[in-house]
Backbone as CSV, one residue per row, in Angstrom:
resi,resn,N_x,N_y,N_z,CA_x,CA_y,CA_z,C_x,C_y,C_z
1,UNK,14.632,27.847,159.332,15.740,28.023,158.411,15.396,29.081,157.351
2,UNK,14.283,29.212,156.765,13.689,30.137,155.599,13.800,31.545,156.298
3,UNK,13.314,31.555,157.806,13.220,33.235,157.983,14.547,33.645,158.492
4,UNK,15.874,32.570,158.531,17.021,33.126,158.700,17.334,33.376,157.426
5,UNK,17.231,33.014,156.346,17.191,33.856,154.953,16.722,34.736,154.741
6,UNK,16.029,35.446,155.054,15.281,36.539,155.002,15.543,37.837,155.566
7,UNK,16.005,37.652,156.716,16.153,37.971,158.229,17.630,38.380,157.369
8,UNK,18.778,37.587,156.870,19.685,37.856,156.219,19.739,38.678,155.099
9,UNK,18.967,38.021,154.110,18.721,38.955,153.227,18.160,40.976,153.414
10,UNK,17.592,40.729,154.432,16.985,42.390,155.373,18.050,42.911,155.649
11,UNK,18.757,42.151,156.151,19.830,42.604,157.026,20.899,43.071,155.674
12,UNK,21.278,42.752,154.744,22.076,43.061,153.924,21.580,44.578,153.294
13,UNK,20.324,44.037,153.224,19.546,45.491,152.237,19.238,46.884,152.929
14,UNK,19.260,46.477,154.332,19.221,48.002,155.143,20.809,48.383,155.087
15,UNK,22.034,47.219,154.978,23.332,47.703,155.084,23.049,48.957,153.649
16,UNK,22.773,48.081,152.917,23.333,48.997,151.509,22.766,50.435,151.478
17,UNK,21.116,50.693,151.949,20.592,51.786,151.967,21.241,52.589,152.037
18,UNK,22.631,53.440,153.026,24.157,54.007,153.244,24.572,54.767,151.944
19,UNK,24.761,53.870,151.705,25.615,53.749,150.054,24.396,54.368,148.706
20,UNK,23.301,54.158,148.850,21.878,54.690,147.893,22.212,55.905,147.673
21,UNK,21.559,56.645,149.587,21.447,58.008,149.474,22.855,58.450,149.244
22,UNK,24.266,58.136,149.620,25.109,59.116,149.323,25.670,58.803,147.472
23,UNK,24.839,58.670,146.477,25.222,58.765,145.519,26.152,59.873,145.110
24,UNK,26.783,59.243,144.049,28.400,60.637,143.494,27.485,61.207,142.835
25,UNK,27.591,62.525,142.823,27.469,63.779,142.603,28.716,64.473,142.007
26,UNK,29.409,64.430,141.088,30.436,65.160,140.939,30.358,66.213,139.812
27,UNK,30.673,67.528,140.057,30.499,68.539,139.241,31.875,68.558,137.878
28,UNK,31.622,68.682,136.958,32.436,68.778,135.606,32.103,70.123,135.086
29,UNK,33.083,70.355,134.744,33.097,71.921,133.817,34.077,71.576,132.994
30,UNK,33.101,71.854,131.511,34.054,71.556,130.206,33.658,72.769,129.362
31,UNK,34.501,72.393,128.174,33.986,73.702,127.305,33.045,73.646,126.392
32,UNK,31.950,74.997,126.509,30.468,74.652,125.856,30.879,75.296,124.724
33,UNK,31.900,75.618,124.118,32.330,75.130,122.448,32.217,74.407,122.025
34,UNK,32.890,73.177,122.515,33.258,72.164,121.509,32.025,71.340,121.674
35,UNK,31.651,71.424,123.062,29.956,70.454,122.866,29.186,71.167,121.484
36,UNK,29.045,72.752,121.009,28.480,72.816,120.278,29.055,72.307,119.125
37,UNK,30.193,72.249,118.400,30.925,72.285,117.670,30.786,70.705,117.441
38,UNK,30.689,69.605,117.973,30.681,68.687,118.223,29.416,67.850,117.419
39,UNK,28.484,68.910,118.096,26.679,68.807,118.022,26.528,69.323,116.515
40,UNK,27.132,70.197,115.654,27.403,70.636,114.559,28.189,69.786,113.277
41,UNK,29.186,69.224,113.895,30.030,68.213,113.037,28.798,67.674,112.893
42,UNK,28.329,67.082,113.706,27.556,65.152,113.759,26.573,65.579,113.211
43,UNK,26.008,66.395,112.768,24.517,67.132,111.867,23.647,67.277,113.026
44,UNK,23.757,66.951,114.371,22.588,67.322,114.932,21.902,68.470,115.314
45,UNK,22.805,69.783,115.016,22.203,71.059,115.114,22.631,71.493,113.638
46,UNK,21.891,72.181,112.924,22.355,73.195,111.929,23.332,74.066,111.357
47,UNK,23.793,74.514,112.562,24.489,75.923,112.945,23.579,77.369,112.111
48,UNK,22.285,76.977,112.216,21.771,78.401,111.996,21.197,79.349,113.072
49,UNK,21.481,78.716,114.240,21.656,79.339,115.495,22.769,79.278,116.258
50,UNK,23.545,80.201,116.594,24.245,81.044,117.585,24.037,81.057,118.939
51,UNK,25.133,80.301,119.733,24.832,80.163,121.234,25.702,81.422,121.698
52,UNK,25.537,81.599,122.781,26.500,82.895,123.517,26.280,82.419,124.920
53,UNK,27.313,82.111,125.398,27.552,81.734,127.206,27.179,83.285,127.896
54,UNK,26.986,83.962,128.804,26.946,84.191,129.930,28.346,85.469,129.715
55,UNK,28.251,86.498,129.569,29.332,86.773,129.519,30.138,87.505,127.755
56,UNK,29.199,86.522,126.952,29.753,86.487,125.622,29.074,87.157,125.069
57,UNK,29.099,88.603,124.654,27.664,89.532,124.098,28.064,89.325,122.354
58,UNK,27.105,89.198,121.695,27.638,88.741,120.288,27.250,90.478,119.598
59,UNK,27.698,90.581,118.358,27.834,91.709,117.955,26.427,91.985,117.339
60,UNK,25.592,93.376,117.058,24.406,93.616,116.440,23.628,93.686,117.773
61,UNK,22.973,94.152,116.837,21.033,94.144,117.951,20.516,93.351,117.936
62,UNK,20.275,92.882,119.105,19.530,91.638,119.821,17.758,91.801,120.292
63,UNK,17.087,91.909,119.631,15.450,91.312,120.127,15.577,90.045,121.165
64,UNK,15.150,90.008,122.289,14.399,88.849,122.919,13.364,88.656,122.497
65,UNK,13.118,87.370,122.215,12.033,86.675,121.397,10.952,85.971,123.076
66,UNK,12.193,85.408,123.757,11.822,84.490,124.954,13.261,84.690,125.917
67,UNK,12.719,85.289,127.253,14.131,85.042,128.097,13.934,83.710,128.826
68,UNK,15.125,83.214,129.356,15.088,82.323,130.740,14.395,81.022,129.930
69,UNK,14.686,80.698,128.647,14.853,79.051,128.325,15.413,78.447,128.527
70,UNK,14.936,77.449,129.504,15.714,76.364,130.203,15.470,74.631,129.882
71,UNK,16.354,74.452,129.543,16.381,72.814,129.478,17.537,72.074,130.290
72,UNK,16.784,70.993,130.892,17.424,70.195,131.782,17.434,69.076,131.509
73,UNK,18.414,68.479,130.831,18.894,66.602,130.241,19.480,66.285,131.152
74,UNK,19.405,64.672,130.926,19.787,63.542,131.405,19.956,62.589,130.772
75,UNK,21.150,61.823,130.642,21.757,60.532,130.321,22.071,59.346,131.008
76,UNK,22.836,58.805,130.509,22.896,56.970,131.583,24.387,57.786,130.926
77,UNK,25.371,57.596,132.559,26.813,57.101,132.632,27.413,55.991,132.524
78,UNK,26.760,54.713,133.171,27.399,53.924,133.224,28.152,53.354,132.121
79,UNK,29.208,52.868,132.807,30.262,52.251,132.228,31.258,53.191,131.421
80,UNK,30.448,54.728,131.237,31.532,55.590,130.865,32.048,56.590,131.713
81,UNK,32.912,57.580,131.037,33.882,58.736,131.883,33.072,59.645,132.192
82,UNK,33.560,60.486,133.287,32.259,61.336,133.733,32.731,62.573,132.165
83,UNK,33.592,62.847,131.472,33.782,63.614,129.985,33.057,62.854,128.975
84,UNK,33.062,62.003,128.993,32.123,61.596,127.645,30.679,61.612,128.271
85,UNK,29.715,61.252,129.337,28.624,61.634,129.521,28.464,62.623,129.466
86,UNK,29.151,63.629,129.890,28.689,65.151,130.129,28.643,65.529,128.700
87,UNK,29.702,65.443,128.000,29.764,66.125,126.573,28.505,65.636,125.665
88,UNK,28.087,64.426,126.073,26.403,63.276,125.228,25.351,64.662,125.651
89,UNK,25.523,64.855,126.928,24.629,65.293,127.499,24.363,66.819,127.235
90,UNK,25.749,67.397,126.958,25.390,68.547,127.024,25.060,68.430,125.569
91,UNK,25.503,67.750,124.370,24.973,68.235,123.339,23.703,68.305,122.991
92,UNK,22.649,67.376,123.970,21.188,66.922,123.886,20.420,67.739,124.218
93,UNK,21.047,69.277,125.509,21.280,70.221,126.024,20.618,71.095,124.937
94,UNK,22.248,71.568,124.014,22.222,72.233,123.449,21.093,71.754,122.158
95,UNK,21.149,70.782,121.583,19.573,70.385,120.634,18.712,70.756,121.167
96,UNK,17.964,71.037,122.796,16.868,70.984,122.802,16.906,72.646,122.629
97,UNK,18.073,73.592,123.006,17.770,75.098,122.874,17.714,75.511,121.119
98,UNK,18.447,74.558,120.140,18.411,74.785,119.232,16.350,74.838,118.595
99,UNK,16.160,73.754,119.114,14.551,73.628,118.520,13.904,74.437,119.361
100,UNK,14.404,75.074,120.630,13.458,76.072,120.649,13.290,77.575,120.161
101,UNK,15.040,77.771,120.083,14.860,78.840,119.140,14.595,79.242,117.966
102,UNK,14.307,77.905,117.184,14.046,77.887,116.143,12.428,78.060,115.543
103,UNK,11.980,77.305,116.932,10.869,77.243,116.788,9.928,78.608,117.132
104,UNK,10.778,79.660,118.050,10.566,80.951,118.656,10.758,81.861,117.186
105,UNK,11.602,81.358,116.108,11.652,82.341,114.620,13.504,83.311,115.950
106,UNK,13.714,82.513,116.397,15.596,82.993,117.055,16.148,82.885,116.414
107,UNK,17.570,83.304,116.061,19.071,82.780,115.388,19.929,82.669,116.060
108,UNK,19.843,83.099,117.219,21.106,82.834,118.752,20.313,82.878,119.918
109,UNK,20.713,81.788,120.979,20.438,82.227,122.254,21.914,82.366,122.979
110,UNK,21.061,83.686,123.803,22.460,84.333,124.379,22.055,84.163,125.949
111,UNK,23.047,84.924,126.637,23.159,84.674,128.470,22.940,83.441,128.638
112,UNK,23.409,82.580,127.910,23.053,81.253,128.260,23.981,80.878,129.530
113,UNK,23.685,80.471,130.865,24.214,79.887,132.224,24.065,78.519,132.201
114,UNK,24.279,77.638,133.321,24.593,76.335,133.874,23.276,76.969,134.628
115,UNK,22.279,75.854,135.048,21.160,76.029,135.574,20.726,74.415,136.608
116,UNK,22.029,73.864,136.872,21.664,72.941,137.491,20.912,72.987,139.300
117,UNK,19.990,72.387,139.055,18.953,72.498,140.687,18.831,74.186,140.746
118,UNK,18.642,74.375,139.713,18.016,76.133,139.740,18.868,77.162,139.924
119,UNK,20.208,76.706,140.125,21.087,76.886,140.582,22.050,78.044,139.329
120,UNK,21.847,79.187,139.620,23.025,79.359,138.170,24.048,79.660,138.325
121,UNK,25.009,79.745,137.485,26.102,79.360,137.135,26.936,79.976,136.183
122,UNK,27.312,80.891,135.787,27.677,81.954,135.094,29.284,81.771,134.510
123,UNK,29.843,81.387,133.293,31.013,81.059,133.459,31.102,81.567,131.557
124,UNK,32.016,82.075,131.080,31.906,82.572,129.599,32.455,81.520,128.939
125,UNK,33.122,80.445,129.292,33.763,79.369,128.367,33.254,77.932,129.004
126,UNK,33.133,77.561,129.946,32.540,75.794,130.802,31.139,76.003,131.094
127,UNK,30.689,74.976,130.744,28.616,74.811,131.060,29.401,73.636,132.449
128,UNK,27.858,73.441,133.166,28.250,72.913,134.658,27.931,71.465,134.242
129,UNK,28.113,70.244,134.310,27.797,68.998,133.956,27.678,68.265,135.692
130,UNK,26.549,67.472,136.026,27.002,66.440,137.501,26.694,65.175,137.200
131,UNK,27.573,64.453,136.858,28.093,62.884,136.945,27.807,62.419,138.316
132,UNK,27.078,60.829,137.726,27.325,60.343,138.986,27.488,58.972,138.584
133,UNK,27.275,57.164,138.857,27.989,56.566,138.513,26.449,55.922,137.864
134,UNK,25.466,56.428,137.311,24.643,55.961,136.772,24.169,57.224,135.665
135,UNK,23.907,58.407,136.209,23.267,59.570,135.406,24.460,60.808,135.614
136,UNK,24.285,61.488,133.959,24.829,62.581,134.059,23.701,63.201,133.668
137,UNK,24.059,64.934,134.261,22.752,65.335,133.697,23.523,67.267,133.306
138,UNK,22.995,68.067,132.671,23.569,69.043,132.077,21.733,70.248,131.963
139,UNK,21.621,71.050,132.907,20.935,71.940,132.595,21.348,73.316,132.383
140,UNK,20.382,73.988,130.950,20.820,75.437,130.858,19.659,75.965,130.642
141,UNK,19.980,77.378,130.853,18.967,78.711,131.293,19.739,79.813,129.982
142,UNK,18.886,80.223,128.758,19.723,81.104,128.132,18.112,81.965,127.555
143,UNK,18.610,83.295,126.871,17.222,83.663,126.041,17.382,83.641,124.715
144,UNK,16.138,83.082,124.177,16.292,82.664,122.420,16.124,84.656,121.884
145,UNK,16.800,84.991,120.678,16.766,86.110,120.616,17.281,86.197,119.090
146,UNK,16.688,87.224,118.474,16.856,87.577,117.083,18.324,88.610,117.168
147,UNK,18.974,88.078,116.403,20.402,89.153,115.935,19.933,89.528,114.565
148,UNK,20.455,90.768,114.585,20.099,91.864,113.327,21.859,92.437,113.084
């Protein structure tokens, strides 16, 4: 009787394996404004650095300090919208480029892309966000750089 419990219990847990590997994956594109803008209200960035998407050349002369800074976050979805993880996420995103340009002596990082799975992503107004029904996660690739 015990190893037909078992035998059952196996039998349930190889069903589910199916369902593991094809986790959601779903791609979000929102606007990496308001994540900053957002990240700015709430005090968690300064605003003494200047982001620039991909596309967005900001005015003055630009020094590269550091190209191709990349940070790649991750959050817990559950129980929320794949828009409110992504937006958590991307702002945690954007904090970690803030401390590095700060820490580089930067005031903007510019060419900043979507850098998810190495992957880039080039878009002048949406960063790439992938939800799934446990983790969202939000990576970017930009260079910290002195404006004059």
């Amino acid at each position: 009787m015990h190893f037909k419990k078992i035998a059952a219990a196996a039998t349930l847990l190889i069903c589910a394996l199916p369902a593991v590997s094809q986790a959601r994956d779903t791609a979000v594109y929102l606007p990496f404004d308001k994540a900053v803008a957002e990240a700015t209200r709430t005090g968690k960035i300064d605003g003494s650095v200047k982001f620039y998407l991909a596309g967005n050349t900001p005015a003055g002369k630009a020094t590269v300090l550091s190209a191709g800074s990349v940070t790649n976050k991750k959050t817990n979805a559950f129980n929320k919208t794949d828009e409110v993880a992504c937006e958590w996420v991307a702002q945690s995103a954007i904090i970690s480029l803030h401390q590095a340009a700060k820490s580089a002596g930067a005031n903007a990082v510019t060419n900043i892309v979507s850098f998810y799975k190495s992957n880039e992503r080039k878009d002048p107004k949406n960063y790439e966000c992938h939800a799934g029904a446990i983790m969202a996660g939000v990576a970017l690739k930009g260079d910290l750089v002195q404006l004059k």
